[in-house]
KEMINU-304963 format. One record per atom (N, C-alpha, C): residue in one letter; x negated, y, z negated. Coordinates in steps of 0.001 Angstrom, whole numbers, plus 500000, padded with zeros to 6 digits. Each point is the difference from the previous one (the first is absolute). Layout:
// KEMINU-304963
AXYZ
...
***
This chain:
// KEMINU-304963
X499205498769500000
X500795501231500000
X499178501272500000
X498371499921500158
X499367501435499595
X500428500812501432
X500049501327499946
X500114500725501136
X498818500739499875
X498860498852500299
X498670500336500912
X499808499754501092
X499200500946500345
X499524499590501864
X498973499757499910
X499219499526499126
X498399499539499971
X498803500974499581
X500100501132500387
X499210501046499974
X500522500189498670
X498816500553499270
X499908500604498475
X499470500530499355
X500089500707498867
X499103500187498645
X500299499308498861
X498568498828499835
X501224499151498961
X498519500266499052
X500839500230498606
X499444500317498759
X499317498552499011
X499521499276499776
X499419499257498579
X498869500554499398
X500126501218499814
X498839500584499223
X501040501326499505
X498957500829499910
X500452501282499500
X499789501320500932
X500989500527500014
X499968501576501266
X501056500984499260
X499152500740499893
X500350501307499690
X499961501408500759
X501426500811500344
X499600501209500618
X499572501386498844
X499113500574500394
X500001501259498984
X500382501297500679
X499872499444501154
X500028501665501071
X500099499729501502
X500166501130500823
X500178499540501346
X501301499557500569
X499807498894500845
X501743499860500642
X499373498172500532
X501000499321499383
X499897498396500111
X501187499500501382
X500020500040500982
X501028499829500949
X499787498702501172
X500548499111499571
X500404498998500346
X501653499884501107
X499383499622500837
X501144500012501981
X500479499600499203
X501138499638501155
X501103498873500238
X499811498848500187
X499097499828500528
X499204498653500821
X499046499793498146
X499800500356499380
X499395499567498431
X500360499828499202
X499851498319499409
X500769500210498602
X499305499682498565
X500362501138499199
X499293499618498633
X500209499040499079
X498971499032499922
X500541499273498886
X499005500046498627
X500404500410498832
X499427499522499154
X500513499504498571
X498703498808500043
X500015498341499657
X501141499103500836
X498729500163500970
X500215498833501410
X500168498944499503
X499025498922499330
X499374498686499968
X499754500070498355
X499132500956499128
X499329500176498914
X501080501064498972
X498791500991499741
X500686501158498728
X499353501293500757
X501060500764500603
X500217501348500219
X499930500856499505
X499732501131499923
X500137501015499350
X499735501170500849
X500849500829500420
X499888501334500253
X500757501674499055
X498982501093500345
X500309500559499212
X500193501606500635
X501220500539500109
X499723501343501140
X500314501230498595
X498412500843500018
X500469501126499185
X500241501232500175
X499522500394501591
X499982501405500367
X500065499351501364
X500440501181501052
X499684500008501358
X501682499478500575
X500107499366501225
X500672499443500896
X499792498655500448
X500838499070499645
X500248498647500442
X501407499565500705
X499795499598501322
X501347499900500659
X499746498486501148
X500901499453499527
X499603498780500455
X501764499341500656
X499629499264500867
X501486499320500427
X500554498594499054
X499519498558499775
X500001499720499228
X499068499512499070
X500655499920498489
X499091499773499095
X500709498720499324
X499122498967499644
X500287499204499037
X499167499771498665
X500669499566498961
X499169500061498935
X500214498485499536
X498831498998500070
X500097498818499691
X501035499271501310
X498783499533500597
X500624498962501215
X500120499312500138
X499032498546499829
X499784498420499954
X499980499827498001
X500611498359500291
X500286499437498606
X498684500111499657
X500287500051498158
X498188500679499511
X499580501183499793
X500102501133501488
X499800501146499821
X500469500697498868
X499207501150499896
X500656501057498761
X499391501511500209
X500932500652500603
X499716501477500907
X500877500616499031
X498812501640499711
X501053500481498918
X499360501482500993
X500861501171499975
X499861501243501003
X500539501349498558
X498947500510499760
X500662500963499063
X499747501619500795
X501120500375499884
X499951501482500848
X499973500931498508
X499232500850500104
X499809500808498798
X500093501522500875
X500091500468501050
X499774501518500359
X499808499566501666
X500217501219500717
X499494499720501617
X501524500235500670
X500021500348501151
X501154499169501456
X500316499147500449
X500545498962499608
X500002498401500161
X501720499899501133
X499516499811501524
X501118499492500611
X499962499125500686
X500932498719499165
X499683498574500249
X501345499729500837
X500503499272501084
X501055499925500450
X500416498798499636
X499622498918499871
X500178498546498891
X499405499918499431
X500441499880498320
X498771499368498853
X500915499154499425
X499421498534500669
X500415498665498843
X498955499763499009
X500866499828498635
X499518499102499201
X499848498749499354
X498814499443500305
X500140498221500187
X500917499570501055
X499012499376500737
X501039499597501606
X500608498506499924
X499221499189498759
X500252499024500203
X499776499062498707
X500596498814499944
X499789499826498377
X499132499364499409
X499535500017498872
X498724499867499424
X499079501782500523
X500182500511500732
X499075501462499959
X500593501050499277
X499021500242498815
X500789501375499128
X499439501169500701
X500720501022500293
X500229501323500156
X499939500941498925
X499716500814500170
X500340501136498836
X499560501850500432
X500987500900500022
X499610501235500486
X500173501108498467
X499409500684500091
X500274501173498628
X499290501132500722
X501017500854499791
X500114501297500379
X500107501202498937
X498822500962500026
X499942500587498812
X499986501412500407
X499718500154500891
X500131501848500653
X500173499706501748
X499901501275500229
X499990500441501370
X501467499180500880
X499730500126501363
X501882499527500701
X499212498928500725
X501042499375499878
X500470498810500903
X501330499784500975
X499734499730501117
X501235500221501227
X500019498039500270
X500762499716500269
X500194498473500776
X501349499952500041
X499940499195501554
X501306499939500392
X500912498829499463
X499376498887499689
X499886498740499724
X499400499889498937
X500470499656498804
X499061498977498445
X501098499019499767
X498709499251500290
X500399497916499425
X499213499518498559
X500800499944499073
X499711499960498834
X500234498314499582
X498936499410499959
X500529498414500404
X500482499772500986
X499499499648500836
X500425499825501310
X500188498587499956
X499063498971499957
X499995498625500035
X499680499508498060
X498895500895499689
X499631499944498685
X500081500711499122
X499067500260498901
X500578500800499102
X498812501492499700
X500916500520500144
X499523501544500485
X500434501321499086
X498859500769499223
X500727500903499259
X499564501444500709
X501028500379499852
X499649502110499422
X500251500746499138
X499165500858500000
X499824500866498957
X500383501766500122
X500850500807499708
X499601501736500366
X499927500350498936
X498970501032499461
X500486500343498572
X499553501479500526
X499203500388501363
X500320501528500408
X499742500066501109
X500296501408500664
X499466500032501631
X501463499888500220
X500284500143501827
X501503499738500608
X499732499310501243
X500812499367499618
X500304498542500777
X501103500101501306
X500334500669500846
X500669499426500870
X499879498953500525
X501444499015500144
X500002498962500560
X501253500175500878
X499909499111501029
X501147499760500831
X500708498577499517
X499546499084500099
X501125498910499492
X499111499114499033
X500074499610498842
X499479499245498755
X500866498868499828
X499373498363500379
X500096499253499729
X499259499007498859
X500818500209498973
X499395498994498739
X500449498677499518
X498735499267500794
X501042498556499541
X499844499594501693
X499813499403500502
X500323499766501372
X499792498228500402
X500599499581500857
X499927498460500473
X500230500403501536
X498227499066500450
X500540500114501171
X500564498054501104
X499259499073498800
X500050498795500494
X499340499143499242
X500435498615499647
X499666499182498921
X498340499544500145
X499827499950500982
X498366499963500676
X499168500700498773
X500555501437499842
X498678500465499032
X500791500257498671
X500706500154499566
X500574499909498680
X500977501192499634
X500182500078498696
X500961501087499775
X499277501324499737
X500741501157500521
X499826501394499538
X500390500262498519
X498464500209498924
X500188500868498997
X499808500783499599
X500953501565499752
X499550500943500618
X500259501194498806
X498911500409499826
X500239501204498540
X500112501501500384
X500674500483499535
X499572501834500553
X500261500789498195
X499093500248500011
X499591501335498695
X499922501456500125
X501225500429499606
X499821501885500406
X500215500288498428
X498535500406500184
X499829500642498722
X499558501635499912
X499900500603500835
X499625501149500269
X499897500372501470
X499742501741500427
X500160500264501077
X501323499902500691
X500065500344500914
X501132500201501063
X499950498789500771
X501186498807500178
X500371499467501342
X500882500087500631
X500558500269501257
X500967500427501098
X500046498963500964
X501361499634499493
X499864498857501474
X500988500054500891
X500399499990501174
X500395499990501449
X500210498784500410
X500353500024501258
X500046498780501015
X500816499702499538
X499847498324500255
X500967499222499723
X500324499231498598
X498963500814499095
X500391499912498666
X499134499696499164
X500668499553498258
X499061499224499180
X501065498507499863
X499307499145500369
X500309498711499604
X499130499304499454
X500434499057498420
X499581499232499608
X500791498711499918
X499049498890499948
X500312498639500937
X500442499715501782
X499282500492500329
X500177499820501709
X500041498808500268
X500869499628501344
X499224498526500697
X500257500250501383
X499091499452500724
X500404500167501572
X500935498920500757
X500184498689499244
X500986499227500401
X500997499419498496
X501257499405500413
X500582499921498934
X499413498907498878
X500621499833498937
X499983498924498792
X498268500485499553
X499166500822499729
X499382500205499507
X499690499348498523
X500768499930499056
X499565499719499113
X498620499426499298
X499538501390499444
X498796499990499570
X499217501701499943
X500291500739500455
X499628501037500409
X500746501007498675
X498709500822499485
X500545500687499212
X499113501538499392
X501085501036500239
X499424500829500030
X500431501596499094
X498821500288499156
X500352501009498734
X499354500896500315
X500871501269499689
X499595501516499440
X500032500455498886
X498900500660499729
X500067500608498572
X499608501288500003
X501451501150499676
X499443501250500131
X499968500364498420
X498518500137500054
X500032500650497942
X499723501562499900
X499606500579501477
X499465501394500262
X500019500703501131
X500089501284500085
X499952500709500958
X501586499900500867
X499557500205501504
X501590500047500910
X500098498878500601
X501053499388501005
X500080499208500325
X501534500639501177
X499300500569500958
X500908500223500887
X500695499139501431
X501611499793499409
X500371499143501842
X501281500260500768
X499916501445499893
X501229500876500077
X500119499339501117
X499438499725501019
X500344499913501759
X499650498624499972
X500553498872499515
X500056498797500393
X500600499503498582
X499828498512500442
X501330499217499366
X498507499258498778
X500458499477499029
X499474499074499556
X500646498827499144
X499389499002500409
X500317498215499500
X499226499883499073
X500804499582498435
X499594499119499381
X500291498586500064
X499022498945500373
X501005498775500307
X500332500230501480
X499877499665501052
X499627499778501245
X499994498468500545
X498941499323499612
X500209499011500480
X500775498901499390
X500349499174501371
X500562498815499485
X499467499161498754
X500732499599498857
X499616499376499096
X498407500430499299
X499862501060500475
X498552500473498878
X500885501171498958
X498747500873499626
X500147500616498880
X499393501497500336
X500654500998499460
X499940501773499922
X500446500034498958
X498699500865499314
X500103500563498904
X499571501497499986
X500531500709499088
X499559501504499539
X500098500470498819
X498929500671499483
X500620500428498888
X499030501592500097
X500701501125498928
X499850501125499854
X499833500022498692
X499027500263499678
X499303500364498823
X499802501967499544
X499569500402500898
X500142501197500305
X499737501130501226
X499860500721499700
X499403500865501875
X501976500332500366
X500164500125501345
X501190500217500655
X500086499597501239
X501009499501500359
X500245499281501150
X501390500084500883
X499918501044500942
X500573500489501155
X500444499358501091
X501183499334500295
X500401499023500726
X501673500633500714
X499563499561500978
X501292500118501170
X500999498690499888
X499935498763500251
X500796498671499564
X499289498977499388
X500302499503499428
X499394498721499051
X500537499042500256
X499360498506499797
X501178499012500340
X499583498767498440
X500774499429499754
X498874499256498668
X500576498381500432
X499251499255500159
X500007498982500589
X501076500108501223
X499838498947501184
X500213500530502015
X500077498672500535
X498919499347499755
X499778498381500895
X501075498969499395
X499877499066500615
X500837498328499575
X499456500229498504
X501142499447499355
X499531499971498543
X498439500322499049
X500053501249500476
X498852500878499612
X500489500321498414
X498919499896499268
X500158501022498713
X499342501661500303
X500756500152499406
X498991501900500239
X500259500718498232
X498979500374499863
X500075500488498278
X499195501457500517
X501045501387499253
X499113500624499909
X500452500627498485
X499174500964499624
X499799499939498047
X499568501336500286
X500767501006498831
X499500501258499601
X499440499622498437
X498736500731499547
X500034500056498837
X498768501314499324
X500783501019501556
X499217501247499531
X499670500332501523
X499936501510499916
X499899500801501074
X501719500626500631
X499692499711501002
X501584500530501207
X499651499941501260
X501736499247500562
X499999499719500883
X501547500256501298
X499657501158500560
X501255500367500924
X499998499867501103
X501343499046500524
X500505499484501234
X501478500741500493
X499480500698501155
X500810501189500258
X501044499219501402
X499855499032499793
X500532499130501302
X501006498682499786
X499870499061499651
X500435498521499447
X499085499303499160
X500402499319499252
X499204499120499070
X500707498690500151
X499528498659500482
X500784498860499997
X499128499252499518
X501162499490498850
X499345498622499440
X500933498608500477
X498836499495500006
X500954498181500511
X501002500386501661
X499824498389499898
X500863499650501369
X501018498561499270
X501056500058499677
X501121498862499494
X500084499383501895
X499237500454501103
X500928498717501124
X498630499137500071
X498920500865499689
X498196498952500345
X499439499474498676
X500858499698498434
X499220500222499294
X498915500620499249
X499983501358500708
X498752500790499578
X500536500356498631
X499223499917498979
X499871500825498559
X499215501048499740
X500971500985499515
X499134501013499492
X500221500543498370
X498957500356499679
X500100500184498766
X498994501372498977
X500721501017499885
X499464501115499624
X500631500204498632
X498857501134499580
X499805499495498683
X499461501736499637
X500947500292499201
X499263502133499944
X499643499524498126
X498709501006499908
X500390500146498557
X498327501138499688
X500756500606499164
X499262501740499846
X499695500707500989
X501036499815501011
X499177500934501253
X501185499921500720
X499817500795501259
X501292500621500543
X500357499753501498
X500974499183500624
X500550499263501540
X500782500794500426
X499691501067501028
X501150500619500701
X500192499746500747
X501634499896501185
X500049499520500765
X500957501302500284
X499445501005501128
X500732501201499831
X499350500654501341
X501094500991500262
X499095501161501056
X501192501105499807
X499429500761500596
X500776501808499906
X501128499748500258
X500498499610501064
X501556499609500023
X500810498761499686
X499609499251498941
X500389499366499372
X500477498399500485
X498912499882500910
X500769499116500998
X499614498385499799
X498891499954498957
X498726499103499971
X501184498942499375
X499900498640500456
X500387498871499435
X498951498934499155
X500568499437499027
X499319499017498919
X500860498861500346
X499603498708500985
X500526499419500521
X499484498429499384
X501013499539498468
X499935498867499784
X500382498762500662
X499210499367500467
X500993498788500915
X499761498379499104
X498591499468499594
X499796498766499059
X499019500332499543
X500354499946498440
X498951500248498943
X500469500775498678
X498630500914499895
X500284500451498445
X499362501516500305
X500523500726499217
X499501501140499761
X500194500834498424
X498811499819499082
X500313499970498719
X499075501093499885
X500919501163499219
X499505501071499393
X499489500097497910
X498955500098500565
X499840499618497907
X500061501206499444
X499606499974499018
X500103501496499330
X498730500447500298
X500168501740499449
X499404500953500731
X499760500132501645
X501089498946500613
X499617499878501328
X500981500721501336
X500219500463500818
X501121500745500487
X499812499458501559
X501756499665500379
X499715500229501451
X501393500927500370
X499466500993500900
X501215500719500987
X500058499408501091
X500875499811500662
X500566500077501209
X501208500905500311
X499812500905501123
X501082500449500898
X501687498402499901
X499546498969500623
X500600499245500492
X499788498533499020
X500890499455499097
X499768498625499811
X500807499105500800
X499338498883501105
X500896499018500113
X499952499062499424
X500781498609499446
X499996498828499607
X501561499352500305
X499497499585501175
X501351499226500281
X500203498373500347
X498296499339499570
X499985499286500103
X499819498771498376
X500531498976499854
X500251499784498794
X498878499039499934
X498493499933500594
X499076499890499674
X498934501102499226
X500680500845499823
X498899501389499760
X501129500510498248
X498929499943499708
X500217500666498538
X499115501347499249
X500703500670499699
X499442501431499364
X499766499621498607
X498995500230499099
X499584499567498253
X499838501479499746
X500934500523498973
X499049501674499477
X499915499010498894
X498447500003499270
X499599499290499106
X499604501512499042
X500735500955499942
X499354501187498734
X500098501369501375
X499826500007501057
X499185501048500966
X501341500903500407
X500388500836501192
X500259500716500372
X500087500003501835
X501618499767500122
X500390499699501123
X500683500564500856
X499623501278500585
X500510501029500865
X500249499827500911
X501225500256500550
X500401500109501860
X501397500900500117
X499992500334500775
X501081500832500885
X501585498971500429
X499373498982500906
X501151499514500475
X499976498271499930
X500372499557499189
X500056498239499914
X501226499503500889
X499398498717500230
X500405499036501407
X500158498896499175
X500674499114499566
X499885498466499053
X500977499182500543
X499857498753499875
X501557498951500545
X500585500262498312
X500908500553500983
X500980500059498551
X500026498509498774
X500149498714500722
X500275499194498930
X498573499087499352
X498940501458500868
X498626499186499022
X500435500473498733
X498447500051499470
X499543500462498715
X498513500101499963
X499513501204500162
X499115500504500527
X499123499917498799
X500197500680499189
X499251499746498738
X500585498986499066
X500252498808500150
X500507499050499405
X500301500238498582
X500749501128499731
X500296499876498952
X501709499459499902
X500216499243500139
X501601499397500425
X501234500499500322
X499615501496500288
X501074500965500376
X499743499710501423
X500845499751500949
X499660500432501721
X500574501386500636
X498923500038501099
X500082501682500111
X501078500163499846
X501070499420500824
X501251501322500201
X500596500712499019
X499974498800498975
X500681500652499001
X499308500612499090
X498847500094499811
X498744500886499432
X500817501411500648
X499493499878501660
X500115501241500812
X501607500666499622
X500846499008499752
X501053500431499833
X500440500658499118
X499314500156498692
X499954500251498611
X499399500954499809
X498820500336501125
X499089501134499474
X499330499672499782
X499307498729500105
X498547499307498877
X499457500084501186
X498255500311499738
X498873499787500753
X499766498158500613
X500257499907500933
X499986498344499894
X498275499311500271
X499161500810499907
X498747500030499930
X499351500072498593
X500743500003498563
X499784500266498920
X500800498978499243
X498532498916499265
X501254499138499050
X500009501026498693
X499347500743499929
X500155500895498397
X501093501096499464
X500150499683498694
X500892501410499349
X501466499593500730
X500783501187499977
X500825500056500870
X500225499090501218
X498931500074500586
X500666499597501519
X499451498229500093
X500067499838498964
X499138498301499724
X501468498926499181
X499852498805499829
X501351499516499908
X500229500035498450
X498981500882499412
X500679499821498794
X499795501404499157
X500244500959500889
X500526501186499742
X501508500189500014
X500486500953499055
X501112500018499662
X500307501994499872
X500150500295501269
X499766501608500418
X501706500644499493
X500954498866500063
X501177500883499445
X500343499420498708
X499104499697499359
X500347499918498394
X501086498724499656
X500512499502500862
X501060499311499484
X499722498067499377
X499075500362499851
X499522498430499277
X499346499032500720
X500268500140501485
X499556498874501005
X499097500760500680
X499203499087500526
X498730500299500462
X500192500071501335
X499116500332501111
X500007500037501568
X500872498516500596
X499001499377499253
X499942498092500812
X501848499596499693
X500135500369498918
X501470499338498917
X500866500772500918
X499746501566500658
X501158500836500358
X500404499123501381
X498824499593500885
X499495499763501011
X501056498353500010
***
């Protein structure tokens, strides 16, 4: 599967730029840790190369740390194949690529903790064929600016169906994390795994999807920072088995834009707010009686709710309609609007009136 043409710069030693301009055709491709242990290191100057891989053949171990410089790479996979570790860390200066394969065949990490990162489409997690193994695929934004485009951020990719095996995590603990102009998958491929979690920093998103493929799990987890989706947010698929499962707590899920239009689109799964934890939405749907809402302590804002009337969304044994019918929040088993509140005094509780 490599997309080499033979011609190269292949790394098992050590190369470092300090200055100058490193420019590698079309017709050249970089690899480092071809065969052995790689190491390159760009700190000043200009490096622009078409593609790059980091860790190619089983064995290898290519690690590429960008600390400062012009770096425009138009493919950078990490680990092409399995058994070769990859690894990139990025600590200053920009980075442009049109293409990052984060596990592509093997297992492949990154790192930003500064500098800005444009990317066009980020694949973490990737399968391309049982030949070389599964994509495992890490991404770490811990600082600095990333902006991504194209055709998106996906974690767990596969290029043909039934994948299972492929699995692929983000962890934003710092800085931005921009994807206003494209879509992103947690949970993608068939039968693998997308994960996310937000620790802190902020994270700027146009649609979200949380688990997508044939019975995909997709988990994503707040537990600090913020995160606003000015577009759709979908969790689960009830017709493919996909699960999704989100999880807020001390930190803040908007699902909103200026004109109020943004939908929070439960379809199978969970979405549990803990305490100190908040989500808004413009729009809640849940009309499917695989998808359940938990306020476990937190704070559950929206404008306009959508529910099958004869679920029970927050399983507290009231079903919406007659929640909705009553005036009760049907997103709230507590106090009042929970089944064993008793709001007109008369001795019986929600559940008993009910």
């Amino acid at each position: 599967p490599a997309p080499f043409n033979g011609n190269g710069v292949f790394v098992d030693g050590t190369l470092q730029l300090q200055s100058g301009s490193l420019i590698a055709t079309s017709t050249v491709d970089f690899v480092v840790g071809e065969s052995g242990v790689g190491q390159m290191t760009v700190l000043d100057g200009i490096w622009q190369a078409a593609t790059v891989v980091v860790g190619d053949n089983p064995g290898s171990q290519g690690a590429l740390t960008l600390a400062g410089a012009a770096n425009t790479l138009n493919l950078l996979v990490i680990s092409l194949v399995q058994g070769a570790d990859g690894a990139v860390s990025m600590t200053g200066g920009s980075l442009t690529t049109a293409e990052t394969d984060i596990g592509y065949n093997g297992t492949g990490q990154m790192t930003v903790s500064g500098g800005t990162w444009l990317a066009g489409s980020v694949n973490v997690g990737t399968w391309l064929d049982l030949t070389y193994g599964y994509g495992e695929g890490t991404l770490t934004l811990a600082g600095g600016t990333t902006v991504i485009s194209g055709s998106g951020l996906v974690l767990d990719d596969f290029n043909i169906a039934y994948d299972n095996g492929t699995t692929g995590f983000v962890w934003l603990t710092g800085g931005q994390l921009i994807t206003t102009n494209t879509s992103t998958f947690i949970g993608h491929g068939d039968l693998g795994l997308g994960q996310m979690i937000v620790s802190n920093g902020a994270w700027q998103a146009r649609d979200v999807t949380v688990a997508y493929g044939y019975e995909t799990p997709g988990t994503f987890k707040m537990v600090g920072g913020t995160a606003t989706v000015s577009s759709n947010f979908v969790v689960g698929n009830c017709a493919n088995g996909a699960v999704g499962v989100v999880t807020v707590y001390r930190s803040t899920l908007a699902v909103t834009n200026a004109s109020h239009t943004a939908v929070l689109d439960l379809e199978n799964g969970t979405i549990t707010v803990n305490a100190s934890g908040m989500l808004v939405a413009d729009v809640i749907v849940a009309t499917n009686p695989c998808g359940v809402i938990f306020n476990a302590g937190g704070i559950i804002s929206y404008r306009t709710l959508i529910l099958d009337p004869n679920g029970d969304t927050d399983l507290d044994g009231l079903p919406n309609w007659w929640e909705q019918a009553h005036g009760f929040d049907p997103l709230s088993p507590f106090l009042d609007d929970g089944p064993y509140g008793d709001p007109d005094g008369d001795g019986y509780n929600n559940y008993e009136e009910y």
